[in-house]
N, C-alpha and C positions, 0 to 999 in steps of 0.2 A: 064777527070774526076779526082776529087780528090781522092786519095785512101793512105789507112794504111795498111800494112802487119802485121803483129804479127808471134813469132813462136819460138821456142827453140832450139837451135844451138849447135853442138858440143856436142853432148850425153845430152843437156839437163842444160848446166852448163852454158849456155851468152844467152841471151833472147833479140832477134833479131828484129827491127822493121824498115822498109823500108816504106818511103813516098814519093806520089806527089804530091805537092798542087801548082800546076799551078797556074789553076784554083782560087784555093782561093786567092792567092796574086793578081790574078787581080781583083778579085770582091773587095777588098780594094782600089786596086786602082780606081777601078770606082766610090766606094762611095766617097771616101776622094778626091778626086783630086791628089795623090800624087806626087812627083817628085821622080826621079828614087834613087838619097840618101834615101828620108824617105822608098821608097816602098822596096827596100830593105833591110832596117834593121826590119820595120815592117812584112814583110814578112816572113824574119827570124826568129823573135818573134812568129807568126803568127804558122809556120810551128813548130817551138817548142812546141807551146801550144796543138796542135793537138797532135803532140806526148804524151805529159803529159796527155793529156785528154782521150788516147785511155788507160792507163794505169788504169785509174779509175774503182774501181768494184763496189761501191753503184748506186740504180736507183737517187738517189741524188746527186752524185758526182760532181764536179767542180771545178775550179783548175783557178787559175789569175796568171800571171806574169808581176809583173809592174816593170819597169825602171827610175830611178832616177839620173841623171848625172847632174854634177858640170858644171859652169861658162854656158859658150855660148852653151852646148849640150842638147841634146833635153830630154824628157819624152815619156814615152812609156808604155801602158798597154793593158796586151791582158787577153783574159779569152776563157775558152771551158766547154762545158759539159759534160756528159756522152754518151748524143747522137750525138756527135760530132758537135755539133752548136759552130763555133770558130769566134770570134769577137775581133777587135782592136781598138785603135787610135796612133796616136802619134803627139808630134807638129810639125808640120809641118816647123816649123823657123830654125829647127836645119838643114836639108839637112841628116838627119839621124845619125849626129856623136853622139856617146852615152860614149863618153871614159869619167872615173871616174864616181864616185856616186857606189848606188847599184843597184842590182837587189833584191827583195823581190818575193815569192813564197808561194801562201796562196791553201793548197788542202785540199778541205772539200770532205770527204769519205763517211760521214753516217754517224761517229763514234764519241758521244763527241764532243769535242774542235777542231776546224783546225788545221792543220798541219801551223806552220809560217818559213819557212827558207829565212835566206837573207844573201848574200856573197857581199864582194867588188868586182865591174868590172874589169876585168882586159884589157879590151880593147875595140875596136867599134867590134869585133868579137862574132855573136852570139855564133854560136859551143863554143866556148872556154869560154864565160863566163857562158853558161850551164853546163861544164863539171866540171869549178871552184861550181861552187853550187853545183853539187850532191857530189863532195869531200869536202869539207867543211860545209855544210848542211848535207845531209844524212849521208854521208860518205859510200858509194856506190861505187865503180869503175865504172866507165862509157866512154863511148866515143862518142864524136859526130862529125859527119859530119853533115852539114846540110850550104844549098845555095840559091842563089836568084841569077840568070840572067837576064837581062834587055836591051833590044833592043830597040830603038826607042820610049821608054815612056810605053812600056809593056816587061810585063814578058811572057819569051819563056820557060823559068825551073824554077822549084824552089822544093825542096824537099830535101832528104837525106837518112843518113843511120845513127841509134842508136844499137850499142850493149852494155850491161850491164848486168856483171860476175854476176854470183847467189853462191848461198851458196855449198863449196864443190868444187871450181873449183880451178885448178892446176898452176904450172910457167906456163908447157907445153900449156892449154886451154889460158892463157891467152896471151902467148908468138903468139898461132894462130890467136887469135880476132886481135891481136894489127897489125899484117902481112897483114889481111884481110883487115883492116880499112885505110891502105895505097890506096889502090886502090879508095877512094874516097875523096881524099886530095882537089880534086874539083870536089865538091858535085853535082853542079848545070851544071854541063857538063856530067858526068855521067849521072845523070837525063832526061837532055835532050837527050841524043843517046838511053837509054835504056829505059825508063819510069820505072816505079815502079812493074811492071811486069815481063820485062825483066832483071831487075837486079835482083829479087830472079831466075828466070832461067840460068842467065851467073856466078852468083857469090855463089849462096846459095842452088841450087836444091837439090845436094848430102848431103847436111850439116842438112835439115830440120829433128827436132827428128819425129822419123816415121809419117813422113808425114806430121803431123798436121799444119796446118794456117790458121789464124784467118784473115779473109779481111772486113773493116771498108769501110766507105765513109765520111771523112768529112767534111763541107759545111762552107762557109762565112753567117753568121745568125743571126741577134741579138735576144733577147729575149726579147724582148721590146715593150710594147701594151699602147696601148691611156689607157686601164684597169688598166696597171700595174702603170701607170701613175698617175692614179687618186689616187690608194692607197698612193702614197709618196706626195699628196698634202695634203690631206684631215686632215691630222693632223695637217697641219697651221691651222685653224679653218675658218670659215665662214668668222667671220669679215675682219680677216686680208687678205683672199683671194680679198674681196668685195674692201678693200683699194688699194691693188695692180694692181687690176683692174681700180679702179679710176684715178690711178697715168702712166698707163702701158696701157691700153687701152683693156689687156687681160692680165693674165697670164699662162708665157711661159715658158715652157720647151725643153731643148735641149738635144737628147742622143749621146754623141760624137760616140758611138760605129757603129751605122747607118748613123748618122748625119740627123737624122729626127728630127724636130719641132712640137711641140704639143703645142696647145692654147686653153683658157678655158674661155670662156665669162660670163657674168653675170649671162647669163640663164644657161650654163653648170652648174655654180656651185649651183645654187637653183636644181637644177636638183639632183647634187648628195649628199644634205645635205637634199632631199625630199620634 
């Protein structure tokens, strides 16, 4: 089972969150087909995104991270909600390498305008081009561990550990996160001996501020309906729907995020123009 931890560490001063999203990198991989490069970086992604999306406090919140990388490297965008429905793609031509380009990071809150932040990559390493955005975007201290293991064309782990200093915290607080965060230098071995249970138990019990933890479930999900479908057509208008059908023999939509196909025939669309 996929799961998020949440929780406040160290008197309160590094805000603590432990994942395992197995689970979810294989439900990628069964949609997309992937090969163990792409399902590993997208995974990474993947598992990133769930972290960022567990951090959301509007019932509207959502949160993308898409990838952009130079010459032969691939492209990659994942997005999560509030309620934890995390969804990807990536192209699958690259084998996963993502070195150069940006990363871009778009979090709608509820609030106004989105948030837009985007940093240069600094490498095919998810952790480290996450940790490069929230210091150069946010400008946040942050730390990530975060991994993908991969056995015979499935993933046996994949998860991690995020801590990120709050306001009012010391060398001393920070001198301990950075001590702690050694122990997960391989993210995805950890993961697999402990699960996401067992590491707040061997690594974090003592440390939680009185007590409190927050436990998530996040799921591979798209949000995507033949309904929602119809709304992003219907403003081509009749005719042109009517020609492209002539030309196409239906029109078709594809959502990379599922990889589901949706088709609209002549009578669909008399159907949804009444």
């Amino acid at each position: 089972m996929n799961k998020l931890y949440k929780s406040l560490i160290y008197g309160g001063y590094v805000s603590l969150s432990v994942l395992e999203t197995t689970e979810l990198v294989n439900a990628a991989i069964k949609v997309h087909n992937l090969n163990e490069g792409s399902a590993n970086t997208l995974g990474g992604l993947l598992t990133a995104c769930a972290y960022m999306a567990g951090c959301l406090k509007n019932e509207r919140g959502a949160v993308s991270l898409t990838v952009k990388a130079d010459g032969d490297a691939g492209t990659a965008s994942v997005s999560g909600d509030i309620n934890g429905h995390i969804r990807g793609h990536i192209d699958g031509s690259c084998n996963g390498k993502l070195n150069g380009g940006y990363l871009t990071v778009i979090k709608e809150d509820g609030f106004f305008r989105p948030f837009v932040g985007t940093c240069e990559l600094v490498g095919n390493d998810v952790s480290r081009n996450l940790m490069q955005y929230f210091d150069k975007s946010e400008q946040i201290p942050t730390a990530v561990a975060i991994g993908v293991k991969m056995l015979g064309g499935k993933c046996v782990a994949a998860g991690g550990v995020v801590m990120q200093l709050m306001p009012g915290y010391t060398q001393e607080i920070m001198d301990r996160a950075e001590e702690r965060m050694q122990a997960f230098v391989k993210a995805a071995d950890v993961v697999e001996k402990y699960g996401a249970d067992g590491i707040i138990d061997e690594f974090f019990e003592n440390e939680i501020k009185d007590g409190q933890i927050y436990l998530t479930f996040p799921e591979y999900k798209c949000n995507c309906s033949r309904k929602k479908i119809e709304g992003v057509i219907m403003p081509v208008g009749k005719n042109e729907l009517y020609k492209i059908i002539e030309e196409e023999g239906a029109v078709k939509v594809h959502c990379h995020y599922c990889n589901t196909d949706y088709e609209f025939t002549r009578a669909d669309v008399d159907k949804l123009f009444g």
